[in-house]
Structure formats: structure tokens, C-alpha cells
DSSP file (Angstrom, degrees, kcal/mol; ACC not computed):
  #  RESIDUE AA STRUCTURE BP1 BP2  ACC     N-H-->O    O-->H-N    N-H-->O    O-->H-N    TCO  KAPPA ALPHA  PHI   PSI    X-CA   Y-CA   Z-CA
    1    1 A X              0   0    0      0, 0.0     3,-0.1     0, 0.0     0, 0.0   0.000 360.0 360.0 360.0 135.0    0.0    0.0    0.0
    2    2 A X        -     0   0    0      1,-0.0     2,-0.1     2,-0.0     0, 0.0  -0.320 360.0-109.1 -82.6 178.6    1.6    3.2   -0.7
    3    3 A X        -     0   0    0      2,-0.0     2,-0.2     0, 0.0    -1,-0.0  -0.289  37.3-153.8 -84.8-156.0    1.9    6.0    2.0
    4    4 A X        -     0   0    0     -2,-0.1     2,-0.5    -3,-0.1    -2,-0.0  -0.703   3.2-142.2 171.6  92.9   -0.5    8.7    0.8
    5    5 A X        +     0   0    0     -2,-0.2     2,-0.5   149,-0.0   145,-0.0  -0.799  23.8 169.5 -61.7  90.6    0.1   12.6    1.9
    6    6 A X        -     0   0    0     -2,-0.5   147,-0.1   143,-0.1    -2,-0.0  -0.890  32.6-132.8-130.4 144.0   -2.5   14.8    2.7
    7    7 A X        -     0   0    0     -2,-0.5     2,-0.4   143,-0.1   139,-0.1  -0.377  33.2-152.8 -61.8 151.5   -3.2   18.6    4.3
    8    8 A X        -     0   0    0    138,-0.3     2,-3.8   137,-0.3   141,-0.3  -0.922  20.1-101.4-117.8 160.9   -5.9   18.4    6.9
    9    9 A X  S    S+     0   0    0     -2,-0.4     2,-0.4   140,-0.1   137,-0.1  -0.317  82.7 100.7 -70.4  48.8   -8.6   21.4    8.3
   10   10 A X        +     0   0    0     -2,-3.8    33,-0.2   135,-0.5    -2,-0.2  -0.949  38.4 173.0-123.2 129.7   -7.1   22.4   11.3
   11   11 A X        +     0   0    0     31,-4.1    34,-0.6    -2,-0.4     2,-0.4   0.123  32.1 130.7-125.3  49.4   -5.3   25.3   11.4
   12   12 A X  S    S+     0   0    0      1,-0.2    32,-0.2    32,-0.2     3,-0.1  -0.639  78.4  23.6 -90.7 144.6   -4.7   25.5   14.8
   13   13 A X  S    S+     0   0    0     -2,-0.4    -1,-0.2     1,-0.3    -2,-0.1  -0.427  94.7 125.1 140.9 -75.9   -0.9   26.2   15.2
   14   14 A X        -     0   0    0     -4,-0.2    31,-0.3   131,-0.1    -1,-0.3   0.169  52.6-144.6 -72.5 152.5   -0.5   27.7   11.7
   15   15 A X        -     0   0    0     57,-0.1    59,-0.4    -3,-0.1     2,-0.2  -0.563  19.6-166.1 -85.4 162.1    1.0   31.2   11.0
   16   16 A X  E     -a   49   0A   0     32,-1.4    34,-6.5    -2,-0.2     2,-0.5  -0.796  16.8-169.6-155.3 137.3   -0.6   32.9    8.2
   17   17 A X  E     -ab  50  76A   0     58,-2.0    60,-1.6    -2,-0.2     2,-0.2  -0.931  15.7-171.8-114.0 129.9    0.6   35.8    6.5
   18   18 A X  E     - b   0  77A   0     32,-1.6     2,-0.4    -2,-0.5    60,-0.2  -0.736   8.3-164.4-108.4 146.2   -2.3   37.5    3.8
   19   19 A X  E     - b   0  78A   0     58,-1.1    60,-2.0    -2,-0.2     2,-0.4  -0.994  15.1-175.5-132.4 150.6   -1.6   40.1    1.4
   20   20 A X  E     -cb  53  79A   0     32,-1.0    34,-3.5    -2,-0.4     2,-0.3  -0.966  23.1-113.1-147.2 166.1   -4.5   41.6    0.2
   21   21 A X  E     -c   54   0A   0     58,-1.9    34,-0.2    -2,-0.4    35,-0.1  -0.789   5.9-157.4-114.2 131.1   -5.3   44.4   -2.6
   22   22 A X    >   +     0   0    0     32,-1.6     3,-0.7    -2,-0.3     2,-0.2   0.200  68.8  98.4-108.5  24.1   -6.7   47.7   -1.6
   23   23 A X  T 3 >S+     0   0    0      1,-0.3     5,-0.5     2,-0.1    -2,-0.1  -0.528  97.5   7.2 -90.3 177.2   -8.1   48.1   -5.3
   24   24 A X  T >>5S+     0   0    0     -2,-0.2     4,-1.6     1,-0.2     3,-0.6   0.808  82.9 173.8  18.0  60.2  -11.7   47.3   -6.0
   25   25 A X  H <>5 +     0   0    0     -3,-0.7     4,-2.3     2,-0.2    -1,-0.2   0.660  67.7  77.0 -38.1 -18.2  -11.8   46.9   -1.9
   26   26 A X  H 3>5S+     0   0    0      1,-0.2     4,-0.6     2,-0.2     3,-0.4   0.924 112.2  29.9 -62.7 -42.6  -15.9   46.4   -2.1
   27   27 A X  H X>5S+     0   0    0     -3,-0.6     3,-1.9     1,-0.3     4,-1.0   0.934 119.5  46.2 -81.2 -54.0  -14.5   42.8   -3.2
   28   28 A X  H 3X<S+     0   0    0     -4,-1.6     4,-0.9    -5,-0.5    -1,-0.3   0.709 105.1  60.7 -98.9   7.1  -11.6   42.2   -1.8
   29   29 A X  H 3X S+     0   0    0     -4,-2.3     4,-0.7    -3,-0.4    -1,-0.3   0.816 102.7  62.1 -69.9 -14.2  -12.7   43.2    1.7
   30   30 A X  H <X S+     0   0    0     -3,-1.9     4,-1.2    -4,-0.6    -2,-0.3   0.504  99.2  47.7 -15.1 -66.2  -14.9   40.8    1.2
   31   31 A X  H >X S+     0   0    0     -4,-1.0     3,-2.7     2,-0.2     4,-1.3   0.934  99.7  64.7 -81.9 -58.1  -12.6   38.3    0.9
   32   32 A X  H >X S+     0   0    0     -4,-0.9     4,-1.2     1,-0.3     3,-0.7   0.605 105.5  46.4   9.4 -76.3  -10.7   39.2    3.7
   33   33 A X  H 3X S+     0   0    0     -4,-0.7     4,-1.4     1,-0.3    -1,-0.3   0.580 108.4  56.1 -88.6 -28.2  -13.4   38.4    5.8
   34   34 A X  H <X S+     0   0    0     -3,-2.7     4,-2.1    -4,-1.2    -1,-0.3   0.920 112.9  43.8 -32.1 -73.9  -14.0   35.3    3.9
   35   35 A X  H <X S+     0   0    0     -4,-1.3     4,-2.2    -3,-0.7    -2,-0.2   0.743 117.3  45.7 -23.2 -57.7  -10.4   34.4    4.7
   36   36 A X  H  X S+     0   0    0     -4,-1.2     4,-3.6    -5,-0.5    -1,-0.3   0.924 106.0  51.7 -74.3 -30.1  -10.7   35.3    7.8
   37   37 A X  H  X S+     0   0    0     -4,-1.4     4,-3.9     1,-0.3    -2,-0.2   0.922 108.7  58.9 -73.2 -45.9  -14.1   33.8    9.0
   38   38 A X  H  < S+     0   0    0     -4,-2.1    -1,-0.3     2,-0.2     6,-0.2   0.937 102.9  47.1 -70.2 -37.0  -12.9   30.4    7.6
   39   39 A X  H ><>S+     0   0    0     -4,-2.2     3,-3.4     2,-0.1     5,-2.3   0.975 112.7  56.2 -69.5 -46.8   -9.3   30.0   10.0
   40   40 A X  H 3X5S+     0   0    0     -4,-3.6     2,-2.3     1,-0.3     4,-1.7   0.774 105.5  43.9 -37.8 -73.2  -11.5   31.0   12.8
   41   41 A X  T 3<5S+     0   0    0     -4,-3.9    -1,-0.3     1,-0.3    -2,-0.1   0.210 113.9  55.3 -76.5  31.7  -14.1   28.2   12.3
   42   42 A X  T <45S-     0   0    0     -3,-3.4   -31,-4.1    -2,-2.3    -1,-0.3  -0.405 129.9 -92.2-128.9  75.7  -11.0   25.7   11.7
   43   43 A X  T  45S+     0   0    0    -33,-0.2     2,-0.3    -3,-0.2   -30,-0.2   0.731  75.9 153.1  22.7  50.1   -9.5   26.5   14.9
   44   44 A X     << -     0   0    0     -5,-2.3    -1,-0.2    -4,-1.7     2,-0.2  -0.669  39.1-130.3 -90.0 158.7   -7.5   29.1   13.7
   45   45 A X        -     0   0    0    -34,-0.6    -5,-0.0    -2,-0.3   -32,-0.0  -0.773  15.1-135.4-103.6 157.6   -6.3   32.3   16.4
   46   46 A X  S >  S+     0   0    0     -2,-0.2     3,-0.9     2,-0.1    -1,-0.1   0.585 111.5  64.9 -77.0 -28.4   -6.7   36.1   15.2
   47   47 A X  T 3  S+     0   0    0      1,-0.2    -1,-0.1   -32,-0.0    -2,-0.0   0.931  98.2  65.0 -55.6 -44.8   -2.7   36.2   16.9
   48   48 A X  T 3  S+     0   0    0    -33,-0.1   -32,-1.4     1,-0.0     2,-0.6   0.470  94.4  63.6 -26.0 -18.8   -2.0   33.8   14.0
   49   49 A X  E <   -a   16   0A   0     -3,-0.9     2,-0.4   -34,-0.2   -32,-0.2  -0.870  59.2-160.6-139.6 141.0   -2.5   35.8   11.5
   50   50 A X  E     -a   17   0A   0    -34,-6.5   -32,-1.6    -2,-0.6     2,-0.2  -0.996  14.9-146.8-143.5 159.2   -1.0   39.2    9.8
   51   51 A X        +     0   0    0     -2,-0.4     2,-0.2   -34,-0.2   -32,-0.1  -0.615  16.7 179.5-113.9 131.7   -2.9   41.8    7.2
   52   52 A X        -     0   0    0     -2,-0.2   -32,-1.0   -34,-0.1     2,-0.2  -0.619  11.9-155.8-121.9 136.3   -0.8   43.4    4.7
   53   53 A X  E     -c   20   0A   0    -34,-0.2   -32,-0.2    -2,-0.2     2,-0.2  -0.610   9.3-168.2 -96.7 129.2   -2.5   45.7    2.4
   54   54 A X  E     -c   21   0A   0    -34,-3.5   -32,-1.6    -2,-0.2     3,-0.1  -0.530  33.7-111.8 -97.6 168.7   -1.0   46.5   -0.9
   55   55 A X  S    S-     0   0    0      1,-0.2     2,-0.3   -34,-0.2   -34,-0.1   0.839  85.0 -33.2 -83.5 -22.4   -1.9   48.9   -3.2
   56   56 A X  S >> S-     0   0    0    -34,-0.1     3,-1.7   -36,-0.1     4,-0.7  -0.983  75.3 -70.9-171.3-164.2   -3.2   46.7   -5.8
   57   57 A X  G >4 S+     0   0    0      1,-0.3     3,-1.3    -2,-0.3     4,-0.4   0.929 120.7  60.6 -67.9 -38.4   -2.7   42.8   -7.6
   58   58 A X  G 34 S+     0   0    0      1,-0.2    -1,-0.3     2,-0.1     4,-0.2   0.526 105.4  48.6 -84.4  28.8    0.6   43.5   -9.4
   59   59 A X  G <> S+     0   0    0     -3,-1.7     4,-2.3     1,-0.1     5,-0.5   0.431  87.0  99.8-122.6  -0.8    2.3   44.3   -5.7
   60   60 A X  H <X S+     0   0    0     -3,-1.3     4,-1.3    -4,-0.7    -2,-0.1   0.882  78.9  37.6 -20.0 -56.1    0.9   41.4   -4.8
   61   61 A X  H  > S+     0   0    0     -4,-0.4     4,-1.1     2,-0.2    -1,-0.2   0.775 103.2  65.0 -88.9 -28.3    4.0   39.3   -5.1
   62   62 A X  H  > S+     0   0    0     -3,-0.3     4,-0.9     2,-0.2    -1,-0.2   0.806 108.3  36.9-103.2 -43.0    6.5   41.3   -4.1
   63   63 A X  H >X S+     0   0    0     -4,-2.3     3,-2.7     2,-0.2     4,-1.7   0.977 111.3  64.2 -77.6 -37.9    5.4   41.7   -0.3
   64   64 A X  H 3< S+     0   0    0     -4,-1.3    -2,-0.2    -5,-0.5    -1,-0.2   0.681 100.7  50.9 -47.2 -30.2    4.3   38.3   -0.4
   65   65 A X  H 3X S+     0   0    0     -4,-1.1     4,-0.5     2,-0.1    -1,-0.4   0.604 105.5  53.0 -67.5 -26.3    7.7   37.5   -0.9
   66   66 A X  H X< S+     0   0    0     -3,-2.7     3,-0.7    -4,-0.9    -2,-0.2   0.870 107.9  48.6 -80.7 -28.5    8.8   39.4    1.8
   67   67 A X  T 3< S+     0   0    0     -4,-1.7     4,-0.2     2,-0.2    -3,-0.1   0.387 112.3  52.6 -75.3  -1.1    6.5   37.7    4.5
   68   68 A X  T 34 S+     0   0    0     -5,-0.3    -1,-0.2    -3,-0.2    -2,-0.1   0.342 106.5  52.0-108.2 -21.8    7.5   34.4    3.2
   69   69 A X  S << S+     0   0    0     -3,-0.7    -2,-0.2    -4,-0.5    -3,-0.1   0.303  87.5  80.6-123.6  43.8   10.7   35.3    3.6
   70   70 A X  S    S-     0   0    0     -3,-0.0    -2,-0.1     0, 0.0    -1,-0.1   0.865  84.3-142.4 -82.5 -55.4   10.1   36.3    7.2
   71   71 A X  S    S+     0   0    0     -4,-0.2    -4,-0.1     2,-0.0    -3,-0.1  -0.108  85.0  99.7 104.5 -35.5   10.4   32.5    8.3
   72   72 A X  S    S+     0   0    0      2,-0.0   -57,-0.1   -56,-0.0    -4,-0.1   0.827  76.2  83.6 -68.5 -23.9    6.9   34.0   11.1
   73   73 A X        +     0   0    0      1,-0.1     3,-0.1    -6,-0.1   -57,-0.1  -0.578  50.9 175.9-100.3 159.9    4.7   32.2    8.2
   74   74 A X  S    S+     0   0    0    -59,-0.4    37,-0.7     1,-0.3     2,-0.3   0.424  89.8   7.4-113.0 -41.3    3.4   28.4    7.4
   75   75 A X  E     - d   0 111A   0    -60,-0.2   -58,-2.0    35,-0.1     2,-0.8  -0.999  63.5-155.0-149.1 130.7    1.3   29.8    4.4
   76   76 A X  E     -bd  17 112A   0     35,-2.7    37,-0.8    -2,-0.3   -58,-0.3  -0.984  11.5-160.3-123.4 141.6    0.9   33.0    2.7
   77   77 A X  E     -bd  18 113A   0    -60,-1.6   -58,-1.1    -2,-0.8     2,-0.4  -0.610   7.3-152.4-102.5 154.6   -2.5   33.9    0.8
   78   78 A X  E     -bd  19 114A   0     35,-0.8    37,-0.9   -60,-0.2     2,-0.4  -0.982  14.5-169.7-140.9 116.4   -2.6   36.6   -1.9
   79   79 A X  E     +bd  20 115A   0    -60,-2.0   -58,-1.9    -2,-0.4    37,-0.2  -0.964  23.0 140.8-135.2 109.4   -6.2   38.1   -2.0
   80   80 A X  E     - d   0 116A   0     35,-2.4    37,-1.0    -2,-0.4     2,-0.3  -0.779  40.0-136.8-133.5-167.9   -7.1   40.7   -5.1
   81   81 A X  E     - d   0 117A   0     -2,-0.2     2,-0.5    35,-0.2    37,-0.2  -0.811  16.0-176.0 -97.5 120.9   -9.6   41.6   -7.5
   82   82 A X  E     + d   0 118A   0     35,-2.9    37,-2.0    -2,-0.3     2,-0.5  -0.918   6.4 179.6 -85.1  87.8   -9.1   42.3  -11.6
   83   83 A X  E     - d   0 119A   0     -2,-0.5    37,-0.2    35,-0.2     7,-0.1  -0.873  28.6-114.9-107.0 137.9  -11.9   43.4  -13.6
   84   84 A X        -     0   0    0     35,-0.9     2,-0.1    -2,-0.5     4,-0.1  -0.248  31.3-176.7 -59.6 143.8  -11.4   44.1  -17.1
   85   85 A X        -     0   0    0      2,-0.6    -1,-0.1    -2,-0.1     3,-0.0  -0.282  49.3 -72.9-121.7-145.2  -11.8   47.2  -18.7
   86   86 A X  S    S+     0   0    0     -2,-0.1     2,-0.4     4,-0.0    -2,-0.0   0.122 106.1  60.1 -98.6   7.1  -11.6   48.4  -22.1
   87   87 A X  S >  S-     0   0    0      0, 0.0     3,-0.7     0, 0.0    -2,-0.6  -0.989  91.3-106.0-134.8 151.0   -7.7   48.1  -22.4
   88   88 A X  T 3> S+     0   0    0     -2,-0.4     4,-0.9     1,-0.3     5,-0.3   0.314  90.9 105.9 -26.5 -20.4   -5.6   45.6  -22.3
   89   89 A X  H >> S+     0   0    0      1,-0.2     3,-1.9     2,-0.2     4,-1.0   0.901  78.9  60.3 -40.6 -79.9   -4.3   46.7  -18.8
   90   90 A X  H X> S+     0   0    0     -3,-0.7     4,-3.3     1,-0.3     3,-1.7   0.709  98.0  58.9 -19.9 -72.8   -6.5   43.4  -17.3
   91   91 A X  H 3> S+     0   0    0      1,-0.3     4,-1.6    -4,-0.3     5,-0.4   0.782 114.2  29.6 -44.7 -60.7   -4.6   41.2  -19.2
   92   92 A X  H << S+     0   0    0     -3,-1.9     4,-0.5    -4,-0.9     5,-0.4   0.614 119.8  50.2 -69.3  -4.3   -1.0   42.2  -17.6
   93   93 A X  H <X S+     0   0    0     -3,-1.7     4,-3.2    -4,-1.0     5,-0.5   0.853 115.0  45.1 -83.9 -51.2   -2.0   43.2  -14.4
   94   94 A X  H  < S+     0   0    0     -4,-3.3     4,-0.3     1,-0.2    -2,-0.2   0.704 121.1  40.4 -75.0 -10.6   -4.0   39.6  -14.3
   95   95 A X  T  X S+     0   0    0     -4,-1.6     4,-1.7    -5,-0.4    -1,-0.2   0.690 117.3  46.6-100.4 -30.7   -0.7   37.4  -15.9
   96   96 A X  H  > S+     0   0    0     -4,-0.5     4,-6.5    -5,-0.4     3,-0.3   0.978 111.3  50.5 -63.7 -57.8    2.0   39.2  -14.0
   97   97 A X  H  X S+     0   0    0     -4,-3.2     4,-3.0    -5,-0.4     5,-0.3   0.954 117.9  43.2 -51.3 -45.0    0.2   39.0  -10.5
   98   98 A X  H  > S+     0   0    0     -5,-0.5     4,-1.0    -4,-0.3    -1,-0.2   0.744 109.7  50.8-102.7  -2.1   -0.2   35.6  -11.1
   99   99 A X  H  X S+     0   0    0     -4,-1.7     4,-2.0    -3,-0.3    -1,-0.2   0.777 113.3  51.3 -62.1 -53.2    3.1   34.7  -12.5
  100  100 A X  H  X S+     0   0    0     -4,-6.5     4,-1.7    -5,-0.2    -2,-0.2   0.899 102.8  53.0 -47.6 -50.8    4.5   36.3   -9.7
  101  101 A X  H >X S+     0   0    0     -4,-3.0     3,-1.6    -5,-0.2     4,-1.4   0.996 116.7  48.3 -35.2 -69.0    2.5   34.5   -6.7
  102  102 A X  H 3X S+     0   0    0     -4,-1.0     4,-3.4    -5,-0.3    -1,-0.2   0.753 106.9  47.0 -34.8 -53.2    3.6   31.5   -8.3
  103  103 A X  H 3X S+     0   0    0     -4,-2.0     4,-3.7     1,-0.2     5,-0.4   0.872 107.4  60.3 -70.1 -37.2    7.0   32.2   -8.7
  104  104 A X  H <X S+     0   0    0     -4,-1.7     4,-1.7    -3,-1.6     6,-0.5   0.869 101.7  55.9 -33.1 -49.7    7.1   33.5   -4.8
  105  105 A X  H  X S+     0   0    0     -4,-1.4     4,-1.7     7,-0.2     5,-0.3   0.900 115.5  36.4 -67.8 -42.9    6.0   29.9   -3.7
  106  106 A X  H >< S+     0   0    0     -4,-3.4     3,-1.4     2,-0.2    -2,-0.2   0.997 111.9  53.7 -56.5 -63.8    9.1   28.2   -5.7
  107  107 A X  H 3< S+     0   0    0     -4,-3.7    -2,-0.2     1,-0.3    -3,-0.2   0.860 123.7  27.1 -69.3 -36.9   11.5   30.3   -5.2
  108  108 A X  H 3< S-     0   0    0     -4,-1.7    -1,-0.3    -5,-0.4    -2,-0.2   0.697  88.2-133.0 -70.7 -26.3   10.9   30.2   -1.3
  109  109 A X  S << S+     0   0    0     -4,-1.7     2,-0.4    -3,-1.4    -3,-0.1   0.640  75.2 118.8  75.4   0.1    9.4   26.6   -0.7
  110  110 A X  S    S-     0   0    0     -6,-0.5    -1,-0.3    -5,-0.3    -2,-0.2  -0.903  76.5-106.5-103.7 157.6    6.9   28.5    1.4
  111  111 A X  E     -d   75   0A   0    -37,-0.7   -35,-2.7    -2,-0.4     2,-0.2  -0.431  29.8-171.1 -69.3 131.7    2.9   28.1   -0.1
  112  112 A X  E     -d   76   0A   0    -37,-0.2   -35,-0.2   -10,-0.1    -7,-0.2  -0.635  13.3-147.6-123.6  84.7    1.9   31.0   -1.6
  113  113 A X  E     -d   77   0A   0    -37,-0.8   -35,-0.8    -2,-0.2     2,-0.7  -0.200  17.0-126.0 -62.6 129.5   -2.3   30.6   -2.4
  114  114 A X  E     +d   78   0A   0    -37,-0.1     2,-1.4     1,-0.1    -1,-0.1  -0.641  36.8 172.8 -58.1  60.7   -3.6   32.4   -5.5
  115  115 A X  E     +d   79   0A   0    -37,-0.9   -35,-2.4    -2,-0.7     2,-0.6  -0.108  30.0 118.7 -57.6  37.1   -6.3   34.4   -4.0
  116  116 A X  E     -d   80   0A   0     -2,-1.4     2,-0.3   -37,-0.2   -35,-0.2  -0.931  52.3-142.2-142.3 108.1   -7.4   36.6   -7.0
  117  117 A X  E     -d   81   0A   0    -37,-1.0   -35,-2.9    -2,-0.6     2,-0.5  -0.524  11.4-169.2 -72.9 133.3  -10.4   37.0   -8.7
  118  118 A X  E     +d   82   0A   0     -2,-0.3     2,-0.4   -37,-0.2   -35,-0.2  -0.858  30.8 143.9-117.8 110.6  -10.4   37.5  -12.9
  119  119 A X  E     -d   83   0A   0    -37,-2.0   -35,-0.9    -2,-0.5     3,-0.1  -0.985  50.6-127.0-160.4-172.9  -13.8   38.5  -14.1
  120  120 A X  S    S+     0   0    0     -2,-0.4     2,-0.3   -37,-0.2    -1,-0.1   0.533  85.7  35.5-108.1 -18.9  -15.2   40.8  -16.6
  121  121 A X  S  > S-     0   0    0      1,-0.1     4,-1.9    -3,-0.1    -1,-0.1  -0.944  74.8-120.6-139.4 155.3  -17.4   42.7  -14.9
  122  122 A X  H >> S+     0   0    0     -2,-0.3     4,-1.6     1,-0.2     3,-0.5   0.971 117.1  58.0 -53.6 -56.6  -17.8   44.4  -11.2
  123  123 A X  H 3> S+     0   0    0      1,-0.3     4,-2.4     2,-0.2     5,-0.3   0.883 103.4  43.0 -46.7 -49.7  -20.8   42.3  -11.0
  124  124 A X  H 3> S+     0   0    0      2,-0.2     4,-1.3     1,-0.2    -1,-0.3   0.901 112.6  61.4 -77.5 -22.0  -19.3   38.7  -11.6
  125  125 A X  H <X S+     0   0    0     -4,-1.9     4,-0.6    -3,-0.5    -2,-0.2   0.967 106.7  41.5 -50.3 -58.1  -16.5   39.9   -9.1
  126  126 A X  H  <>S+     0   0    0     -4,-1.6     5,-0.8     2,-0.2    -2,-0.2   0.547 108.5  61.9 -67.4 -22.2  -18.9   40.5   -6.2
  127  127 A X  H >X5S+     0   0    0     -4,-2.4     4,-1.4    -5,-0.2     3,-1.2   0.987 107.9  41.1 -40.9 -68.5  -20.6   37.5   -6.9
  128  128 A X  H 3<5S+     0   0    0     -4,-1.3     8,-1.1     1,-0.3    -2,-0.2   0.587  99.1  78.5 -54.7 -32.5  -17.7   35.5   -6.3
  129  129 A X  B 3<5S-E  135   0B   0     -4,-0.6    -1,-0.3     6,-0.3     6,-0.2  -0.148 130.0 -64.0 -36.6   7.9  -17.0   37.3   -3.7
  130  130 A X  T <45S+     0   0    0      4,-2.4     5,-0.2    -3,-1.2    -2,-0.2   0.404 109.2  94.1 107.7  -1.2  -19.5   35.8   -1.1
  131  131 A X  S  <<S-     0   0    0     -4,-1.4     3,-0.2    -5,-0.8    -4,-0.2   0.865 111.7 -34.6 -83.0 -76.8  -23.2   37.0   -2.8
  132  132 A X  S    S+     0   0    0      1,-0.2    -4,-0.1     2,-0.1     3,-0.1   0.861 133.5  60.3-137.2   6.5  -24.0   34.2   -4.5
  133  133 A X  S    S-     0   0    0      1,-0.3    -1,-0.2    -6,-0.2    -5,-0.1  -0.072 103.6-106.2 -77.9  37.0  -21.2   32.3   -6.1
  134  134 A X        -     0   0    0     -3,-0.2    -4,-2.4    -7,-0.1     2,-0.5  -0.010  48.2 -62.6  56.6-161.2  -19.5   31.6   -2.7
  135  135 A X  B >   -E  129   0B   0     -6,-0.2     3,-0.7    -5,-0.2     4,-0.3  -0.960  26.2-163.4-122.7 142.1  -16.6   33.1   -1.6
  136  136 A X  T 3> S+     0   0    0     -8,-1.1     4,-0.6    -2,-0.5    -7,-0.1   0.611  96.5  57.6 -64.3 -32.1  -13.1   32.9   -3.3
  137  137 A X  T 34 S+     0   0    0      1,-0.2    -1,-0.2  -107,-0.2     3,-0.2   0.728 100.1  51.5 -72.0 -26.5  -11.6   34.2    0.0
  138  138 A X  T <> S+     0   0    0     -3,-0.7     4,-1.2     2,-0.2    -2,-0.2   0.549 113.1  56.9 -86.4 -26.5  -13.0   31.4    2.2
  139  139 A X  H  > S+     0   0    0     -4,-0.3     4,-1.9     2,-0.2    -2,-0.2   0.760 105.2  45.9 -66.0 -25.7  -11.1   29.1   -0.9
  140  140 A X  H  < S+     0   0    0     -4,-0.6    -1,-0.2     2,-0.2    -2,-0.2   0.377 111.4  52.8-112.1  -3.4   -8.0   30.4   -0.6
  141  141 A X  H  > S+     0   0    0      3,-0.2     4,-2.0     2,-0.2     3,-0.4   0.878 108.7  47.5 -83.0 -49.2   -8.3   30.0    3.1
  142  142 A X  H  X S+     0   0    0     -4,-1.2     4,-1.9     1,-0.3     5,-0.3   0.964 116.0  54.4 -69.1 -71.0   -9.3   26.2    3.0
  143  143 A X  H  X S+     0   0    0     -4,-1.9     4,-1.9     2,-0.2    -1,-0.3   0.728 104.6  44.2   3.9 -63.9   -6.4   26.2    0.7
  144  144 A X  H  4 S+     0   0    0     -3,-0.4     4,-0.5     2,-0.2     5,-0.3   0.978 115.3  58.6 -86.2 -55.1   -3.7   27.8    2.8
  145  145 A X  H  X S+     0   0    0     -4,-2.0     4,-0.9     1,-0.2  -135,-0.5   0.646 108.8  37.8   9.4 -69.8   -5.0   25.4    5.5
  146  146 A X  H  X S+     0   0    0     -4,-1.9     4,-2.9    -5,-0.2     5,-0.3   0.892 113.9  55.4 -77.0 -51.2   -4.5   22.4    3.8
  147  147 A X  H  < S+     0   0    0     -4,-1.9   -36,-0.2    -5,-0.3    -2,-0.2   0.453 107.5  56.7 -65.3   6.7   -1.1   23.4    2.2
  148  148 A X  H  > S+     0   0    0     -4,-0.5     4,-2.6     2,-0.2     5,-0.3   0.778 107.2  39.5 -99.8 -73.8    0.0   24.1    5.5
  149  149 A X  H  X S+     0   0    0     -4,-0.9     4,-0.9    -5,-0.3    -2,-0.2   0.748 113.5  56.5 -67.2 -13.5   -0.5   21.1    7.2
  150  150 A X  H  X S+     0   0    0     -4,-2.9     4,-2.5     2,-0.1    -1,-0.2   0.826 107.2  50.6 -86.1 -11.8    0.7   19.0    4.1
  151  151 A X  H  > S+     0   0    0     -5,-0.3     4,-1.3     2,-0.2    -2,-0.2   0.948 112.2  50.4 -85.7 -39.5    4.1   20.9    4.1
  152  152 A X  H >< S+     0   0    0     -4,-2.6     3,-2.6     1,-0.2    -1,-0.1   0.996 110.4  44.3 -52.5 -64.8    4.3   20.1    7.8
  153  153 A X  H 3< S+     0   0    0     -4,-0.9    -1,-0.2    -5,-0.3    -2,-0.2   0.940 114.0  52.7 -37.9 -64.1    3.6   16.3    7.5
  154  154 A X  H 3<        0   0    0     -4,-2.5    -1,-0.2     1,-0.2    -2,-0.2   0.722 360.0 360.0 -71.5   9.6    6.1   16.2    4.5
  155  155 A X    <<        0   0    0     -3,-2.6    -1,-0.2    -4,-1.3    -3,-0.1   0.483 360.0 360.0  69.7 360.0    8.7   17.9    6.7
């Protein structure tokens, strides 16, 4: 039988470091709270956990890389919103930020969760956001959760 790895839903313990985007706040305050609501109710502590707000998704990565390469963290989450406009802008903002997360999480070994909603409209953002397509922030918490406790197990 092989062994078999998996994160669990506790995250009592775990550090968790957020960066979060203070563009289109209605949403991503909103996730936040999302975020947050879900380490409480898997025994996570409010000492557990640190807030920094960027100014928008493409600075995302770049504190997220510094709070990852605090060592204080288990997991860091990346929470933004990107709605498309009428220029191309969406498109780099929404490939960079998320080339960057990525690249944070290698180059460090520590998880760094894609928190960031891509839609086309304000409207499908705040949906997604916790009205009535759940919430994306409460994903990217169960996420850093899990990824937290599997990097522990695998040591």
C-alpha cells in the first residue's frame, strides 16, 4: 500500500501571512473576511495571522515575498480583485500578479495561495466574492489550510 500525503482542516498552530489588494476593496474586503471567517471556524487564532495591504494585484507578489521570507509564516495567501476594462491593462496586471504569486512559492518553498479573482465585470467579481457564487476568499483559506499542514507532515 503506498503511503499517501495529505493537508488536513485544522489550522490551529498555523501562521498565516495574507496580502490583500486595496483596489476594488468592495471585493476584496470581502474576501478578507472570507479568509478570515474560515481560519476561525478551523480553529485558527486572530494572533496567527498578519494583514498586509497592498496597493493593488501587481504588488501582490512582491510583499508576499517578503512575508514568506520572514520564516513567522506556514502559508501565505494573496487576496485581489481584476476586472477588465476596455484596455488591455487586465490582461498584464492579471498574468503578471499571477506569475509572480507563483513564482514566490518556488522560489521560497513556502505556499503562496492564488487568492485573486479575474472577471469581466464588477458584477461577476462580487458575486464570487461571497453573494451568490461563494466566496473565493474562504477558498483560498481552506487552501492555505490544507497546504500548511501537508508541508508540515512532509517535513
Amino acid at each position: 500500500m503506498p503511503k499517501v500525503h495529505e493537508g488536513q482542516l485544522d489550522a490551529k498552530g498555523r501562521k498565516f501571512g495574507i496580502v490583500v489588494s486595496r483596489f476594488n476593496d468592495l471585493v476584496t474586503t470581502r474576501l478578507l473576511g472570507g479568509a478570515l471567517d474560515c481560519i476561525k471556524r478551523h480553529r485558527g487564532d486572530d494572533d496567527d495571522i498578519e494583514i498586509a495591504w497592498v496597493p493593488g494585484a501587481f504588488e501582490l507578489p512582491i510583499v508576499a515575498k517578503k512575508l514568506a521570507t520572514t520564516g513567522r509564516f506556514d502559508v501565505v495567501m494573496c487576496l485581489g480583485a481584476i476586472v477588465r476594462s476596455d484596455t488591455p491593462h487586465f490582461d498584464y496586471v492579471a498574468g503578471e500578479s499571477a506569475k509572480g504569486i507563483a513564482r514566490v512559492g518556488l522560489d521560497t518553498g513556502v505556499p503562496v495561495i492564488f487568492g485573486v479573482i479575474t472577471a469581466d465585470t464588477v458584477d461577476q467579481a462580487v458575486q464570487r466574492a461571497g453573494v451568490k457564487a461563494g466566496n473565493r476568499g474562504w477558498d483560498a483559506a481552506m487552501n492555505s489550510i490544507e497546504m500548511a499542514t501537508l508541508m508540515a507532515e512532509l517535513g
